[in-house]
Backbone as a chain_set.jsonl record, in Angstrom:
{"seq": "XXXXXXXXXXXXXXXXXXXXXXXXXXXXXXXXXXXXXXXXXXXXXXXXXXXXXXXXXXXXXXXXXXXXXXXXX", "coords": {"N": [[24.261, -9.524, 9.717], [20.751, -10.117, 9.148], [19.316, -10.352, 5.704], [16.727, -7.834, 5.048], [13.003, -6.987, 4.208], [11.365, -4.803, 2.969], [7.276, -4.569, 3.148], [4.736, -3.668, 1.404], [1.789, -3.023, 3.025], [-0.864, -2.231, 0.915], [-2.905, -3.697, -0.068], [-3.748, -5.57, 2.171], [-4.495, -3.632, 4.159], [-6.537, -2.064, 2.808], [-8.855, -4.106, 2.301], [-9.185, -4.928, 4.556], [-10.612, -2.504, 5.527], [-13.043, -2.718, 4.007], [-12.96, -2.289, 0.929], [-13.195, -1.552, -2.132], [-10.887, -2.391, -4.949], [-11.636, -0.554, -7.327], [-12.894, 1.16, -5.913], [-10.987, 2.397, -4.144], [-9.524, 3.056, -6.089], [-11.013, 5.281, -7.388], [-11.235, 6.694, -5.66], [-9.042, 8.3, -4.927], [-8.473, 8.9, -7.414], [-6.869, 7.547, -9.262], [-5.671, 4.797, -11.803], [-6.892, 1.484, -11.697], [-5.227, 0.031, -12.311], [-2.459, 0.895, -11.373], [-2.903, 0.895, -8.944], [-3.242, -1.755, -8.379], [-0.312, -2.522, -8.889], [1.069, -1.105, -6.563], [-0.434, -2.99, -4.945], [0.83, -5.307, -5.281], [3.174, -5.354, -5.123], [4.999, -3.864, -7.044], [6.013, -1.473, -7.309], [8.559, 0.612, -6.837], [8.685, 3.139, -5.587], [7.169, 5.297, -3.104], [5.604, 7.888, -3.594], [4.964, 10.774, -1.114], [3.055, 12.227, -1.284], [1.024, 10.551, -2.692], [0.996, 8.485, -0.345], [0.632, 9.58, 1.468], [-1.748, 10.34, 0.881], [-3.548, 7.442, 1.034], [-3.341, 6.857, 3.247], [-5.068, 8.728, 4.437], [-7.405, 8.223, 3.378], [-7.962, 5.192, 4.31], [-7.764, 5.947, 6.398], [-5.596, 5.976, 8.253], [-2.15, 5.446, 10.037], [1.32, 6.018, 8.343], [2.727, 3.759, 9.288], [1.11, 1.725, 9.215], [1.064, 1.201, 6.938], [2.926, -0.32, 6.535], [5.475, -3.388, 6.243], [7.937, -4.814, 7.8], [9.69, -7.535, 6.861], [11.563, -10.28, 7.563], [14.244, -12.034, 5.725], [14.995, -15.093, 4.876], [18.093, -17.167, 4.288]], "CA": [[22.983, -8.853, 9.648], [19.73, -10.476, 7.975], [18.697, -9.192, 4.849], [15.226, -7.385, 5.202], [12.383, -6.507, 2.585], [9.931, -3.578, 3.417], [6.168, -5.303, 2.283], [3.406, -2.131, 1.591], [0.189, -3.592, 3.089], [-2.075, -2.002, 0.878], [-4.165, -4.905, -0.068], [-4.337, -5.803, 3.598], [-5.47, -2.317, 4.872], [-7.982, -2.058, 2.012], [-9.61, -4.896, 2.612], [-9.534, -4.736, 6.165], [-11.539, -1.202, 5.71], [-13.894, -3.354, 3.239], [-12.705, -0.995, 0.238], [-12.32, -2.616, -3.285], [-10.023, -1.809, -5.956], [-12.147, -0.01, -8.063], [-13.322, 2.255, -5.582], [-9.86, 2.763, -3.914], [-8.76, 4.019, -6.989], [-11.577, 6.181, -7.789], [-11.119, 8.262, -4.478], [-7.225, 8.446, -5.178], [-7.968, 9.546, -8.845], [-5.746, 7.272, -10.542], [-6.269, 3.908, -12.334], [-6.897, 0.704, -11.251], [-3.221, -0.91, -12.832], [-2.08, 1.586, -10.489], [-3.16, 0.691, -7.358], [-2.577, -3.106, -8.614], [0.691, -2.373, -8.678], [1.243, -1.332, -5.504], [-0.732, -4.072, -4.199], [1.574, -6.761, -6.008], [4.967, -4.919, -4.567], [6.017, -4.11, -8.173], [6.57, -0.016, -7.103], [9.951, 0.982, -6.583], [8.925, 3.824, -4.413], [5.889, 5.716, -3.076], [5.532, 9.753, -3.369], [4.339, 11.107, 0.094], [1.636, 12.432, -1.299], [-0.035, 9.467, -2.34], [1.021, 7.908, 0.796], [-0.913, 10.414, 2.436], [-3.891, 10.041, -0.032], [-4.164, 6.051, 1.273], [-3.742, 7.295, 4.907], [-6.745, 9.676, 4.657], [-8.492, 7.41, 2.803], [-8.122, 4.358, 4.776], [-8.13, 6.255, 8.177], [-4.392, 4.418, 9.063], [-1.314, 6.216, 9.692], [2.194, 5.466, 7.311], [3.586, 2.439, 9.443], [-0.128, 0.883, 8.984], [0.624, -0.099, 5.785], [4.228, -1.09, 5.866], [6.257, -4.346, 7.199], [9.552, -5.283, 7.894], [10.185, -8.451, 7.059], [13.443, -10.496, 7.726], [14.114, -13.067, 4.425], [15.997, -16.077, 5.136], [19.13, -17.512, 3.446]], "C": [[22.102, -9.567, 8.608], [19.486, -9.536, 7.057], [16.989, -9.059, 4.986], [14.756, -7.018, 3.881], [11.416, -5.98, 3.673], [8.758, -4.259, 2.63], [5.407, -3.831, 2.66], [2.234, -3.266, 1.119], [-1.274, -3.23, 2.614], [-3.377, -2.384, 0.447], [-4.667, -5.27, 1.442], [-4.954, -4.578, 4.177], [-6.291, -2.232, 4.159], [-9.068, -3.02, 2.084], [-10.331, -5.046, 4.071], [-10.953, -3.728, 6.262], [-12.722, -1.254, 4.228], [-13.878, -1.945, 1.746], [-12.354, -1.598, -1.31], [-11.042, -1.836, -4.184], [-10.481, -0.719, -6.542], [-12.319, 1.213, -7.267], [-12.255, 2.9, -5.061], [-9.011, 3.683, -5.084], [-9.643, 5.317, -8.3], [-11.82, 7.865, -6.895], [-10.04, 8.69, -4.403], [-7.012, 9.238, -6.634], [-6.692, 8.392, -9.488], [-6.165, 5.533, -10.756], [-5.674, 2.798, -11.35], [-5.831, -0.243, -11.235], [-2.915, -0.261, -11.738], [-1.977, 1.126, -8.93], [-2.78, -0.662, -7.385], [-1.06, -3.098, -8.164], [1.147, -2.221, -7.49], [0.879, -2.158, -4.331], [0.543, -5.495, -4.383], [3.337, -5.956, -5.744], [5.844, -4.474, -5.812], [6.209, -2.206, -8.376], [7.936, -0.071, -6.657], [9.74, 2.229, -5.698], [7.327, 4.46, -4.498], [5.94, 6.966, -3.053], [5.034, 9.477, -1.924], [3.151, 11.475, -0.047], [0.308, 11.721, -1.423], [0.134, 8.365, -1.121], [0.581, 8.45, 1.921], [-2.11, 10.582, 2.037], [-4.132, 8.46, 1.11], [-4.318, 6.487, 2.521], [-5.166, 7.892, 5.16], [-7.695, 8.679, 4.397], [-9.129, 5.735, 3.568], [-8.178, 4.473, 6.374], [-6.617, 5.337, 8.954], [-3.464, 5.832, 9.185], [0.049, 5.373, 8.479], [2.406, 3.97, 7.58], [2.572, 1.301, 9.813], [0.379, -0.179, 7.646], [2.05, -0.292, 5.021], [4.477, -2.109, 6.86], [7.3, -5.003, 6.997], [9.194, -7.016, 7.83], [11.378, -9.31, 6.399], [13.471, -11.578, 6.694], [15.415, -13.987, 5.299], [16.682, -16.635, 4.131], [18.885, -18.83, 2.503]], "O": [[22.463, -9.681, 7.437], [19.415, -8.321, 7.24], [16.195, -10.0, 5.016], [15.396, -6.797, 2.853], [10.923, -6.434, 4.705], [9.038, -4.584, 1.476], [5.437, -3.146, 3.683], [1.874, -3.891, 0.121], [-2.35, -3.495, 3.15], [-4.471, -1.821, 0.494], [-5.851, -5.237, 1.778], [-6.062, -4.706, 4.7], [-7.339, -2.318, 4.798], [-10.219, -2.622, 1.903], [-11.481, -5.203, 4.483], [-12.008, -4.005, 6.833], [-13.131, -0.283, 3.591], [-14.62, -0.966, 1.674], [-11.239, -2.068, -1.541], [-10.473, -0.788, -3.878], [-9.782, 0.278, -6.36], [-11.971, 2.285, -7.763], [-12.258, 4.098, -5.344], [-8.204, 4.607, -4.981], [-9.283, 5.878, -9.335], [-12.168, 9.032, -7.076], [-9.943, 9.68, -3.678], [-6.04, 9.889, -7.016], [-5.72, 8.763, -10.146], [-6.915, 5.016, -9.928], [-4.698, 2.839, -10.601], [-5.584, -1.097, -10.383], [-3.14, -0.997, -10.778], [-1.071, 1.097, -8.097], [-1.986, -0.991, -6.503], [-0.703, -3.658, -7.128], [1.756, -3.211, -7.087], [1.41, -2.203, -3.221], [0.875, -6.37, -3.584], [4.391, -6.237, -6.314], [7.069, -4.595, -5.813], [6.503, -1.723, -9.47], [8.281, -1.064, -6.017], [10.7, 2.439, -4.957], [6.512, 4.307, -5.407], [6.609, 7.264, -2.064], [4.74, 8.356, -1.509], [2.238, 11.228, 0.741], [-0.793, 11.87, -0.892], [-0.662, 7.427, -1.054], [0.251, 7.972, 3.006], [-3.172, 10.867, 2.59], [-4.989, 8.572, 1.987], [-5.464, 6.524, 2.969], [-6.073, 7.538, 5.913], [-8.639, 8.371, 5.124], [-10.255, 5.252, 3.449], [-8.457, 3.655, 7.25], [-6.587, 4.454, 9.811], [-3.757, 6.928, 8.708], [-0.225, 4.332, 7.882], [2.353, 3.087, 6.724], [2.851, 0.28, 10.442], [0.27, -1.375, 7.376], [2.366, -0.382, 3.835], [4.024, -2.053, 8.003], [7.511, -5.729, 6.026], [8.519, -7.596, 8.681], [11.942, -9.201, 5.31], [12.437, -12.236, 6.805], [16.345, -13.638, 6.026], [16.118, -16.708, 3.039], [19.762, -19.204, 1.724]]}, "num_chains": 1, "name": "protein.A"}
């Protein structure tokens, strides 16, 4: 079995839905490190709740702004 890594696209959906940082994390309520962070993969996990804040906010559903991908040896 390959080993996989889950990527959270939420630089790519934010951008997509022309949305910057600043303002992304002024309609979320929480700071701009914050949302960095989860842009740069350095979360260890996501509450549901703010994974239903970005949904609303970006108009996507969950498996918008995740992706499987397979790492090679």
């Amino acid at each position: 079995m390959e080993p996989i890594k889950i990527m959270f696209r939420l630089k790519e959906m934010r951008t997509k839905k022309e949305i910057s940082q600043n303002e992304l994390a002024r309609l979320c309520e929480m700071s701009v490190t914050n949302i960095q962070k989860y842009e740069q993969q350095k979360m260890k996990s996501i509450p549901f709740d703010t994974l239903a804040l970005f949904c609303s906010i970006l108009h996507c559903q969950p498996g918008d702004l995740f992706e499987k991908v397979e790492m090679t040896k």
